[in-house]
Backbone as CSV, one residue per row, in Angstrom:
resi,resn,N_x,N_y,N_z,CA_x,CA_y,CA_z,C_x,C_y,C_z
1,UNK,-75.953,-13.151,-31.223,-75.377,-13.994,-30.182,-75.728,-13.407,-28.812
2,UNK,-75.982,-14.010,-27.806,-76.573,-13.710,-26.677,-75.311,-14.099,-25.338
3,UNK,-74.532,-13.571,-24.768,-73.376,-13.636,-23.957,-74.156,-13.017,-22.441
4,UNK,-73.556,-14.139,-21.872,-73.671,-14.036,-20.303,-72.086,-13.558,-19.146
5,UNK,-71.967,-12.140,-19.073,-70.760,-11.498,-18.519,-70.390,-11.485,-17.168
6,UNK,-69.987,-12.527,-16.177,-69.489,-12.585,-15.284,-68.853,-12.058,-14.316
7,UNK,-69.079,-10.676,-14.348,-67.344,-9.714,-13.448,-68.126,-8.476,-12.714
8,UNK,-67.376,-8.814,-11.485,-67.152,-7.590,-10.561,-66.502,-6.568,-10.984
9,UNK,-65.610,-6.200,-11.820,-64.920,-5.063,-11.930,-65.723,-4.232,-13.356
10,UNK,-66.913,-3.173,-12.600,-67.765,-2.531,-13.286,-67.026,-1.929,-14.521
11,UNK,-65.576,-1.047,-13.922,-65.282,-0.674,-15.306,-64.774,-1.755,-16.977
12,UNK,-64.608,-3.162,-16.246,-64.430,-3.969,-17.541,-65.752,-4.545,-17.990
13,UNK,-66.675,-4.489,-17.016,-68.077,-4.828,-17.437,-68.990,-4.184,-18.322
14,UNK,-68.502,-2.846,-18.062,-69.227,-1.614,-19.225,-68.711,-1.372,-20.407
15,UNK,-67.171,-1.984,-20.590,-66.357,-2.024,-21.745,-66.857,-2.703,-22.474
16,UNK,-66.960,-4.147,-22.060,-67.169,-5.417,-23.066,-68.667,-5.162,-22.769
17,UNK,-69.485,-4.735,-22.308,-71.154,-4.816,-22.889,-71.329,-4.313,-24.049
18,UNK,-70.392,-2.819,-24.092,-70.180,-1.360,-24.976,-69.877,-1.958,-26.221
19,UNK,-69.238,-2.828,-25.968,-68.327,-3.592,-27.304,-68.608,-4.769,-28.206
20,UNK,-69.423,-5.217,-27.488,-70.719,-6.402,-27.835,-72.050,-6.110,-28.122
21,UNK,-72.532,-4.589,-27.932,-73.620,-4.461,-28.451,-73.127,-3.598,-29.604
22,UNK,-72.340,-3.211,-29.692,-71.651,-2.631,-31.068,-71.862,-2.968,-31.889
23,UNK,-71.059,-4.600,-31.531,-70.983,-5.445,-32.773,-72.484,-6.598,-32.932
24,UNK,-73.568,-5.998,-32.307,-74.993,-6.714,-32.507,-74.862,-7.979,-31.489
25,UNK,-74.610,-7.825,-30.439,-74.666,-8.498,-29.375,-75.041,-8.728,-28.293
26,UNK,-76.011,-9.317,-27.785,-76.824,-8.964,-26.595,-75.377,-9.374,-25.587
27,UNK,-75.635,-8.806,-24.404,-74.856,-9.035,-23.401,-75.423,-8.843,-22.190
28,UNK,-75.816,-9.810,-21.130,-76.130,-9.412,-20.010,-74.874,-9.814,-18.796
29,UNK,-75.183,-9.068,-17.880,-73.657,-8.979,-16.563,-74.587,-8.492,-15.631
30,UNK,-73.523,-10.167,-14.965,-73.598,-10.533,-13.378,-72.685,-9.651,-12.612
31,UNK,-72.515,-9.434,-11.479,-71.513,-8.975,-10.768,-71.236,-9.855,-9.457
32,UNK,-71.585,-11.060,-9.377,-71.503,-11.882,-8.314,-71.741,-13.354,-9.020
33,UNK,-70.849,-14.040,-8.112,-70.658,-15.592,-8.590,-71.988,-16.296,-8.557
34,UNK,-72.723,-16.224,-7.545,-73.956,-16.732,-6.891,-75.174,-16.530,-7.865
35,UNK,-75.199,-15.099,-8.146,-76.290,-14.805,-9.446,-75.924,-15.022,-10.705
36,UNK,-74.546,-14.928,-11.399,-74.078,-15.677,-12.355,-74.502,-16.669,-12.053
37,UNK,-74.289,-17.969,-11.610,-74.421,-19.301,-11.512,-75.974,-19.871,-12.240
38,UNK,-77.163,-18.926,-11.079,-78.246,-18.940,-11.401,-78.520,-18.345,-12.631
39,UNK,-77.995,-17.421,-13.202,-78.836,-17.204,-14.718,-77.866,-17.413,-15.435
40,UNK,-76.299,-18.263,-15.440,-76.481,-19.449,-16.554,-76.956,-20.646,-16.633
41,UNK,-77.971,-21.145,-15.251,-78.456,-22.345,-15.574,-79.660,-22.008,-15.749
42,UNK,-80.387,-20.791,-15.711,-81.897,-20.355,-15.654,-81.844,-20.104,-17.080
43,UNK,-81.385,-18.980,-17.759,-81.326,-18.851,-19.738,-80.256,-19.328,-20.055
44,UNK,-80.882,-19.281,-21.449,-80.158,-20.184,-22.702,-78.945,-19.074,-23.286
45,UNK,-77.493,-19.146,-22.985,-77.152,-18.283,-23.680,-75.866,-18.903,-24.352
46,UNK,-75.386,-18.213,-25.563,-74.371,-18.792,-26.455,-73.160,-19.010,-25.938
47,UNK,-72.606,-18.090,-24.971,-70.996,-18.156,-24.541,-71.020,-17.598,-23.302
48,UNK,-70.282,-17.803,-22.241,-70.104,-17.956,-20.681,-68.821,-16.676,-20.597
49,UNK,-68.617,-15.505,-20.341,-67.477,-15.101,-19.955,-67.127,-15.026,-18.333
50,UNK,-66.351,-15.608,-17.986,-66.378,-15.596,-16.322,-65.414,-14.904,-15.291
51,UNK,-65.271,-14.214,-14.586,-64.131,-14.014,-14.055,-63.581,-15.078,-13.177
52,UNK,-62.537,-15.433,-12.439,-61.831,-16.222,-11.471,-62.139,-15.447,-9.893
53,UNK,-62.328,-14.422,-9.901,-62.022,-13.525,-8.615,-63.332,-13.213,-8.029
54,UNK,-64.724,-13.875,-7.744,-65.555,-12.820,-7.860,-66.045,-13.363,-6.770
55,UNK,-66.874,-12.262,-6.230,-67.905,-12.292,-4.808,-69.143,-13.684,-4.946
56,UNK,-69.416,-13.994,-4.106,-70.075,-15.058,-3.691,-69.906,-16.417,-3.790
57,UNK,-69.255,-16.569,-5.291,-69.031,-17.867,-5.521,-67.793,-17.194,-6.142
58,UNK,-66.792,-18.336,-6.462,-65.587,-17.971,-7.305,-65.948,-19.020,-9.015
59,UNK,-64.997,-18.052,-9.662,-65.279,-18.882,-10.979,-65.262,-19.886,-11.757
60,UNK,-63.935,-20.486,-10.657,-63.920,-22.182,-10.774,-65.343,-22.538,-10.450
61,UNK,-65.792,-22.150,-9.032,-66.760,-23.281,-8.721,-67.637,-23.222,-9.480
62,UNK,-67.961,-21.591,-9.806,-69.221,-21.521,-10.522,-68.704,-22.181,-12.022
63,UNK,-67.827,-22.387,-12.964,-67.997,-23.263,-13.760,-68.046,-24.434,-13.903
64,UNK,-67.131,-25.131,-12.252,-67.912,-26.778,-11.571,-69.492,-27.263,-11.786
65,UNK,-69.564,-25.942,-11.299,-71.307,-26.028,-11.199,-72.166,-26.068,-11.958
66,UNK,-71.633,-25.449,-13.152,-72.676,-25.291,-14.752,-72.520,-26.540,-15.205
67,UNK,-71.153,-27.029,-15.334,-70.599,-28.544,-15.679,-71.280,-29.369,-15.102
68,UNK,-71.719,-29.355,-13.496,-72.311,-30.680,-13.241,-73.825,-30.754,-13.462
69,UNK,-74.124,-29.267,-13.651,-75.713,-29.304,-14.304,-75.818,-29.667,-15.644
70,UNK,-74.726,-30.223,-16.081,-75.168,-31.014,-17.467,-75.506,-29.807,-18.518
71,UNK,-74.904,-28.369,-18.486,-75.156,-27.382,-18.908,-73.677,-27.371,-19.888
72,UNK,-73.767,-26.963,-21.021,-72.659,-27.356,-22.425,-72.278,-25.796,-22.930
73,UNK,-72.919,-24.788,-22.642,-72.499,-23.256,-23.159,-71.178,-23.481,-22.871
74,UNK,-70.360,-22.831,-24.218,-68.884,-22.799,-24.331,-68.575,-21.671,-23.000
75,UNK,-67.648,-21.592,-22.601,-67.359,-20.499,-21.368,-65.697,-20.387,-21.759
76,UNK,-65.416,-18.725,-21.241,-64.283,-18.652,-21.931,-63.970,-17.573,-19.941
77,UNK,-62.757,-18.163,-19.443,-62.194,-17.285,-18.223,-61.340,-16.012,-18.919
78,UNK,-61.888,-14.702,-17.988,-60.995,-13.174,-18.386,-60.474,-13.015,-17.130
79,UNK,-60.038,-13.288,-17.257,-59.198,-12.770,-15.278,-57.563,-12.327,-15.495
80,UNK,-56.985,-11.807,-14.825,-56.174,-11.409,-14.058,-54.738,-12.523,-13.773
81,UNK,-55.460,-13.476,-13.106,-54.561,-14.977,-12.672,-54.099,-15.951,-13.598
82,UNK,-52.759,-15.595,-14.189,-52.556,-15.976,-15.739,-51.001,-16.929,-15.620
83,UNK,-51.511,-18.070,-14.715,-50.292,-18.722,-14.695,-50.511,-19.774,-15.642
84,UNK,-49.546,-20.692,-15.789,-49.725,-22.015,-16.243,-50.863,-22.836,-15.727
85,UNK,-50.020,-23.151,-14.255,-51.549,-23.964,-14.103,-52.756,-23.483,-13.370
86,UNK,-52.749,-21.899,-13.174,-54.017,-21.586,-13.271,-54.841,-21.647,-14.578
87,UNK,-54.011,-21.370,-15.646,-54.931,-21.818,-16.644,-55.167,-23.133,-16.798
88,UNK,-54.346,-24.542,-16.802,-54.413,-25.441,-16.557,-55.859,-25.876,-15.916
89,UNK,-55.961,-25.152,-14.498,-57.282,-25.546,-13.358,-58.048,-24.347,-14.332
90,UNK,-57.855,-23.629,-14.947,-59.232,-23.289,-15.329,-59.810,-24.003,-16.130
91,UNK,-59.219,-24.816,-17.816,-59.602,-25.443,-18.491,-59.867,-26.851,-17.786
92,UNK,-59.675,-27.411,-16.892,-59.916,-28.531,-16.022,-61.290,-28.508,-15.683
93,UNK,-61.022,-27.428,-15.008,-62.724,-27.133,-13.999,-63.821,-27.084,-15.304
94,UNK,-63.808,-27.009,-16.681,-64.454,-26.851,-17.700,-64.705,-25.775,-18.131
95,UNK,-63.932,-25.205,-18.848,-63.932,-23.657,-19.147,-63.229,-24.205,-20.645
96,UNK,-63.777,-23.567,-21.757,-63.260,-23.703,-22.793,-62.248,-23.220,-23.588
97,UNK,-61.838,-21.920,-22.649,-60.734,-20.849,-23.674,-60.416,-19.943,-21.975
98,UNK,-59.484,-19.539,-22.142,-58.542,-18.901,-21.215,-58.221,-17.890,-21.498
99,UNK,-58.606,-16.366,-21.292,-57.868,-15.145,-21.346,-57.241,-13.990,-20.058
100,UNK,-56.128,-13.754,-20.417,-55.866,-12.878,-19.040,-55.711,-11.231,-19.560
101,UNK,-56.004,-11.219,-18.483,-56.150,-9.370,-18.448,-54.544,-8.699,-17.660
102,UNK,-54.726,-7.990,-18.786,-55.156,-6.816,-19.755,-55.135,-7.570,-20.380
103,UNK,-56.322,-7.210,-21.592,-56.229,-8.012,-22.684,-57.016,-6.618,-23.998
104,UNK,-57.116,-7.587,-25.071,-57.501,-6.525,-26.258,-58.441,-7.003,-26.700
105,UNK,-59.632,-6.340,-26.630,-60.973,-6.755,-26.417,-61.194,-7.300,-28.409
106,UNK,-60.519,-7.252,-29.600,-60.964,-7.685,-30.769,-60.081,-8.814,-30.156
107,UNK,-59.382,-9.371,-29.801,-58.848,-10.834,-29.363,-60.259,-11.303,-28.243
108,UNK,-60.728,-10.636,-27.876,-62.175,-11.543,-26.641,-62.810,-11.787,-27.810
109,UNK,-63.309,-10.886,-28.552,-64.502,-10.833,-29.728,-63.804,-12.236,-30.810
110,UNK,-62.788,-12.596,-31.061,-62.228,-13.535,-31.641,-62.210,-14.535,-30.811
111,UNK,-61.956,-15.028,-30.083,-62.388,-15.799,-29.223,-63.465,-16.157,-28.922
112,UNK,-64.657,-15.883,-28.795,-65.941,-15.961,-28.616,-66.452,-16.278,-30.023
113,UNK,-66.154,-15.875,-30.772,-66.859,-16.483,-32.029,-66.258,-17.504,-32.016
114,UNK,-64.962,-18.016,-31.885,-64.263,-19.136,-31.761,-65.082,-20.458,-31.417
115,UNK,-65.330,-19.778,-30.161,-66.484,-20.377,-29.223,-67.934,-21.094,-29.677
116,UNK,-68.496,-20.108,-30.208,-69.780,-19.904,-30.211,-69.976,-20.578,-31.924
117,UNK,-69.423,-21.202,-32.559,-68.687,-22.009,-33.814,-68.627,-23.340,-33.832
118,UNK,-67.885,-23.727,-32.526,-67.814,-24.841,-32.021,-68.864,-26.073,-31.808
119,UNK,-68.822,-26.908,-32.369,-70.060,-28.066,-31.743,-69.708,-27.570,-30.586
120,UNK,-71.200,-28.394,-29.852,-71.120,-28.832,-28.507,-70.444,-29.635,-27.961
121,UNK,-70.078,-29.450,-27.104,-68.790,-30.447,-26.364,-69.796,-31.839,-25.393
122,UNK,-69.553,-32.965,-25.791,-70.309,-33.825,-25.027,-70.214,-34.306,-24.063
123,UNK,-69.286,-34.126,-23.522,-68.175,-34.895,-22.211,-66.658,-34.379,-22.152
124,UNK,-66.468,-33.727,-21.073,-65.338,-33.477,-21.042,-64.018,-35.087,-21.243
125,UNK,-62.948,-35.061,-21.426,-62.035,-35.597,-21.520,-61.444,-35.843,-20.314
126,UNK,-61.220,-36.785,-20.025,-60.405,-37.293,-18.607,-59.099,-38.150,-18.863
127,UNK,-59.220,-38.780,-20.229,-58.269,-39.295,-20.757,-58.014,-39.314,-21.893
128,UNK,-56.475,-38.926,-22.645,-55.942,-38.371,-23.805,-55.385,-39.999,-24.446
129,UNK,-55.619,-40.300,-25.471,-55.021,-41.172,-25.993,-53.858,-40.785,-27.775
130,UNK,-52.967,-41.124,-27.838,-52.318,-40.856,-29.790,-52.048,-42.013,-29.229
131,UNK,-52.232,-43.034,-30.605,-52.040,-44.475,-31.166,-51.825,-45.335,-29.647
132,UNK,-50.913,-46.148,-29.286,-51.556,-47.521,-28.227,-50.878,-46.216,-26.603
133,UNK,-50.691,-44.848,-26.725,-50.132,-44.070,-25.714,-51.234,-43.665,-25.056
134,UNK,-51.733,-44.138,-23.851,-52.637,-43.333,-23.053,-52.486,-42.885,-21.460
135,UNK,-52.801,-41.356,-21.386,-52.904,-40.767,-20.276,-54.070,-40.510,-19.593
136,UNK,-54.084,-41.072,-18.321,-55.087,-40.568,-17.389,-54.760,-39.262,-16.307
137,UNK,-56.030,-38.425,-16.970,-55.501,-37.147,-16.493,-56.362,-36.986,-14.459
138,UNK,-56.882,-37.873,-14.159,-57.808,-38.328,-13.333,-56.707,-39.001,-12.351
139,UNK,-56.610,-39.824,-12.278,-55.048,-41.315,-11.860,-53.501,-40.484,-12.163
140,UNK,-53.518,-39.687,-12.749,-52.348,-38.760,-13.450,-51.581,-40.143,-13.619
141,UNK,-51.875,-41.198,-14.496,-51.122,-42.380,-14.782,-51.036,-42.099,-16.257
142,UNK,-49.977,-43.224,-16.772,-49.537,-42.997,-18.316,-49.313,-44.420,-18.588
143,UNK,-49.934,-44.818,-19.876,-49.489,-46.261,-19.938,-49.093,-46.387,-21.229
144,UNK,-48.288,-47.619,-22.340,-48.379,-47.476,-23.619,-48.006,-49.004,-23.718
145,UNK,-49.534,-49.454,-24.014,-49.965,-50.475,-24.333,-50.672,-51.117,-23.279
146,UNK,-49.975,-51.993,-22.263,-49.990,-52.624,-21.187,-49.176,-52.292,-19.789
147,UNK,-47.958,-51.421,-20.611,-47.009,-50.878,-19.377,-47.167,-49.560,-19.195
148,UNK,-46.940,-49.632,-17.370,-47.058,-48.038,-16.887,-46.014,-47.439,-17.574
149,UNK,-46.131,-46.196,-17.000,-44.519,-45.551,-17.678,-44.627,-44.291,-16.430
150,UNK,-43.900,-44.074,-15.614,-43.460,-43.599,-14.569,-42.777,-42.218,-14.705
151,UNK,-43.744,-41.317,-14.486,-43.003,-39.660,-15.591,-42.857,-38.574,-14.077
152,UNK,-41.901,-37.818,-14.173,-41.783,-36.491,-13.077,-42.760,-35.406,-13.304
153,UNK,-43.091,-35.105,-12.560,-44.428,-33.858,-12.859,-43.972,-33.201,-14.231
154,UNK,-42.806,-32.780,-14.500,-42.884,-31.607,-15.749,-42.674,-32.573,-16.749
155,UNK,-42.119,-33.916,-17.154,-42.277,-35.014,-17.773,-43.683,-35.051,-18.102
156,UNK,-44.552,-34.913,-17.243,-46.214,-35.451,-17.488,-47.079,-34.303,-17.794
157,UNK,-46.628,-33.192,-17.522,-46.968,-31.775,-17.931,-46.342,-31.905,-19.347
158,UNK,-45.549,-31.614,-20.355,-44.926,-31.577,-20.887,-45.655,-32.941,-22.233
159,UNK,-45.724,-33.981,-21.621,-46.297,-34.750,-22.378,-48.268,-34.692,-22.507
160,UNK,-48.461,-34.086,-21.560,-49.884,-33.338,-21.846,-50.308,-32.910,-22.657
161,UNK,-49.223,-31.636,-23.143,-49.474,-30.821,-23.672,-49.219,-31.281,-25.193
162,UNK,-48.364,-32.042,-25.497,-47.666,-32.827,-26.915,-49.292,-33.851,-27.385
163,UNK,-49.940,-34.440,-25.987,-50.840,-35.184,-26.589,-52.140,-34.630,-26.511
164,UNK,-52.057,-33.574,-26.099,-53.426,-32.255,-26.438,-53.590,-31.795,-28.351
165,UNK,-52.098,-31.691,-28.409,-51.596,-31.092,-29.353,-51.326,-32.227,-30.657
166,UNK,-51.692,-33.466,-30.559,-51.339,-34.081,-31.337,-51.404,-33.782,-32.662
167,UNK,-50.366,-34.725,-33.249,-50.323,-33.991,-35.020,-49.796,-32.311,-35.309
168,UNK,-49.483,-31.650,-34.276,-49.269,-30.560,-34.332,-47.879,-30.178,-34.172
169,UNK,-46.913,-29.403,-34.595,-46.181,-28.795,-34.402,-45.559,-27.542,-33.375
170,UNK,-44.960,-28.063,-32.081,-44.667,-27.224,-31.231,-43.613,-26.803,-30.777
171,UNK,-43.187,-25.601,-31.150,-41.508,-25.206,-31.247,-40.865,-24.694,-29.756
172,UNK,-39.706,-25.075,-29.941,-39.220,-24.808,-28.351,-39.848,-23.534,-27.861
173,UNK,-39.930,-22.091,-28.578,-40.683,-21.148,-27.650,-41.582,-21.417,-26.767
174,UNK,-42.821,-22.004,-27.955,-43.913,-22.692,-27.228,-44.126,-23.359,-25.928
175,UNK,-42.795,-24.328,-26.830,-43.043,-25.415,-24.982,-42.791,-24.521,-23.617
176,UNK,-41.624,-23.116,-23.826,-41.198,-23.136,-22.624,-41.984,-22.333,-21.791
177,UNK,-42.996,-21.919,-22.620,-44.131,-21.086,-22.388,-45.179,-21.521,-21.481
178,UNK,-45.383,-22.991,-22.632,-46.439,-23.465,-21.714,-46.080,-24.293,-20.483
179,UNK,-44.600,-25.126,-20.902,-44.080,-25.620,-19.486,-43.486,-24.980,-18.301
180,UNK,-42.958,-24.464,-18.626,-42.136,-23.497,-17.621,-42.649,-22.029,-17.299
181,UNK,-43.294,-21.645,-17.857,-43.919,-20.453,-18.211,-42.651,-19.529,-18.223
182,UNK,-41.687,-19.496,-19.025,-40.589,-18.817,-19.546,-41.170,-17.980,-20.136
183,UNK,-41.142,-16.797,-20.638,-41.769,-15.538,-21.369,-40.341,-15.018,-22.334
184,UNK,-38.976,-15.731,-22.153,-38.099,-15.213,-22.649,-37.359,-16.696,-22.731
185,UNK,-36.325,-16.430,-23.379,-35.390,-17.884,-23.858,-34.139,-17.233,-22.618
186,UNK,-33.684,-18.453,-21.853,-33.608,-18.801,-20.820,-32.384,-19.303,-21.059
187,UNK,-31.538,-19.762,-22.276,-30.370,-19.801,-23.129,-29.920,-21.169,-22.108
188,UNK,-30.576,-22.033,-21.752,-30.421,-23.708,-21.745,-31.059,-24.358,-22.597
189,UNK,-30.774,-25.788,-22.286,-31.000,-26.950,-22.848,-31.984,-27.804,-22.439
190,UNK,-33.099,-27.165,-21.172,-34.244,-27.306,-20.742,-34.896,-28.220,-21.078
191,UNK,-35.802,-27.466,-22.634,-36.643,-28.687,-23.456,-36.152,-29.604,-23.940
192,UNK,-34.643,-29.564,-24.953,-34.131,-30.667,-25.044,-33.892,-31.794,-24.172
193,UNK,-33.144,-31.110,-22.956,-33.251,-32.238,-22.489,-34.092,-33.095,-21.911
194,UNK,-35.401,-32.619,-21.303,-36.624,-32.838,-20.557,-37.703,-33.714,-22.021
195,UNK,-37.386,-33.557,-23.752,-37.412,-34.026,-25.032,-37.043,-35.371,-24.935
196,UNK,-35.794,-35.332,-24.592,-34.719,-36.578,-24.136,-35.223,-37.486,-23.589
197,UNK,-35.444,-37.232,-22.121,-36.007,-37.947,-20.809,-37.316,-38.618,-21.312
198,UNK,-38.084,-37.972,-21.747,-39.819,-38.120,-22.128,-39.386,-39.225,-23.555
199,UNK,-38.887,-39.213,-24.172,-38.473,-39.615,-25.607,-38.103,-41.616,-24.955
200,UNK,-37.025,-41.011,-24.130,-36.150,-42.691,-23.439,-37.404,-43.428,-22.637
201,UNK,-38.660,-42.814,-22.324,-39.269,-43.464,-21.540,-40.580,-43.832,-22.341
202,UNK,-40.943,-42.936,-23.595,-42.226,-43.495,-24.356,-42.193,-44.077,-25.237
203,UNK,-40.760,-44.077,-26.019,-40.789,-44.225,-27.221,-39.409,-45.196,-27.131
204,UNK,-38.338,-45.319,-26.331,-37.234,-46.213,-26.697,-37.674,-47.711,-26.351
205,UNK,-38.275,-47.897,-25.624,-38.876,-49.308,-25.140,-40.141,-49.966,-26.226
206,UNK,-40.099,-49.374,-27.125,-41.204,-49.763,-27.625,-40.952,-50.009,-29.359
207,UNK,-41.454,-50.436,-30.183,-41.116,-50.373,-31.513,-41.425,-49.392,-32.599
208,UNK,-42.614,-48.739,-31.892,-43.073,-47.791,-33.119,-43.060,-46.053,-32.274
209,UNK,-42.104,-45.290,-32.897,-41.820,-44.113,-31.887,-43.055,-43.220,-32.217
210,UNK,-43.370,-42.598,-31.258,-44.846,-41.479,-31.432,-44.296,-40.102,-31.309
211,UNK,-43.032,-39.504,-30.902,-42.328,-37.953,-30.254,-41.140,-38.115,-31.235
212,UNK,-41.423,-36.365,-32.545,-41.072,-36.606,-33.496,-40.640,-35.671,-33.429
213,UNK,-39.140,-35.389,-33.831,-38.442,-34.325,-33.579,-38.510,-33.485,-35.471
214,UNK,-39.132,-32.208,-35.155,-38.983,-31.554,-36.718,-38.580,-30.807,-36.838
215,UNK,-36.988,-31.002,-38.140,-35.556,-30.627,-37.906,-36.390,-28.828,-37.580
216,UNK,-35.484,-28.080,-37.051,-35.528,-26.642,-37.051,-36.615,-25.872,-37.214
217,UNK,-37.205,-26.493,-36.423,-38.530,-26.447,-36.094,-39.682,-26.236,-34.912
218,UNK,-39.772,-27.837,-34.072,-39.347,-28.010,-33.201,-40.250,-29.365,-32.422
219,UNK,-41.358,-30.233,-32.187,-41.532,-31.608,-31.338,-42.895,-31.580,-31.983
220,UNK,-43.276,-33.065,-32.317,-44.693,-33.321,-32.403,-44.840,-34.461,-31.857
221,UNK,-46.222,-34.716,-31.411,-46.480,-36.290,-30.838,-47.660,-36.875,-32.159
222,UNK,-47.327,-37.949,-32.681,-48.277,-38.196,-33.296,-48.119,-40.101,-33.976
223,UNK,-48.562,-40.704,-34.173,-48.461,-42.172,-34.879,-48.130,-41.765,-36.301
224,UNK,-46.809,-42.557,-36.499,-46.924,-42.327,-37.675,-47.375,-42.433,-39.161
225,UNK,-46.827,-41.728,-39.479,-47.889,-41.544,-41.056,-47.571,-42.198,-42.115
């Protein structure tokens, strides 16, 4: 596998080269946004690691930029800036996987194969659809069927993430993690009730419910089965 390493901070750059040619891995590293940019659109390489923080160009743009060159290498962000919706704007800007530092470099190496596994991605997603429920993540509009449906930012965050996740099982930890970025239980009624709100507005007006509560467990979005 052939990896293209993104980062100014020499001592994490010599780690993960150290650690990738270990494991039979070519690795070459940029130390600037500007020359990154140019030799991931100049060679062919399997997986993108990028930083967020870096000299010349920053890592959003420079993954704007690979994206609008019609360039498909999976890219995975290692940075530092590990909020919600910085990760959010990182996977936006087209970045395929999100890691923050400190991190444990057999979790990068798992990740990257993750990556590098993956079909090619043909088009990013701008709009999420489960059964007649669709979100425009572009318009940040929500419709289900023919009617809008009128949601509060963490309402539409919150239901993002349920229709990212479709068919899947996501337990209150989870949510408050990814919504709130809670790191600890917070001993309210938060998700439930914000469950509630999202529930009365997608699913009570309509005949066939899609937000499925699983007893002791905890929320899925999905058509049912």
């Amino acid at each position: 596998m052939r990896i293209l390493l993104i980062e100014d901070d020499r001592k994490i750059a010599d780690y993960v080269t150290r650690g990738f040619e270990e494991a039979g891995h070519g690795c070459d590293v940029m130390d600037d946004g500007r020359d990154g940019l140019y030799q991931a659109t100049r060679e062919p390489y399997d997986v993108l690691i990028v930083d967020r923080m870096l000299p010349g160009l920053d890592g959003l743009s420079l993954i704007k930029a690979v994206r609008a060159a019609r360039i498909k290498t999976p890219a995975i962000f290692l940075t530092a800036i590990g909020g919600v919706d910085d990760r959010v704007e990182g996977l936006e800007a087209g970045a395929d996987d999100y890691l923050v530092k400190p991190f444990a470099f057999s979790e990068l190496v798992a990740r990257v194969n993750a990556l590098a596994r993956r079909p090619p991605v043909l088009e990013q997603k701008t709009v999420l659809r489960v059964a007649d429920l669709e979100m425009d993540l572009v318009k940040r509009q929500v419709k289900r069927g023919d009617q809008v449906i009128e949601l509060q930012p963490r309402e539409f965050t919150l239901l993002e993430i349920l229709m990212r996740s479709e068919g899947r099982v996501l337990t209150r930890t989870m949510l408050l993690e990814l919504v709130w970025e809670f790191h600890f239980d917070p001993k309210t009624s938060v998700v439930e009730t914000h469950i509630s709100r999202l529930r009365s507005k997608v699913d009570k007006p309509f005949n066939i419910p899609l937000l499925h509560t699983i007893r002791n467990t905890g929320y899925s979005l999905h058509a049912p089965r």
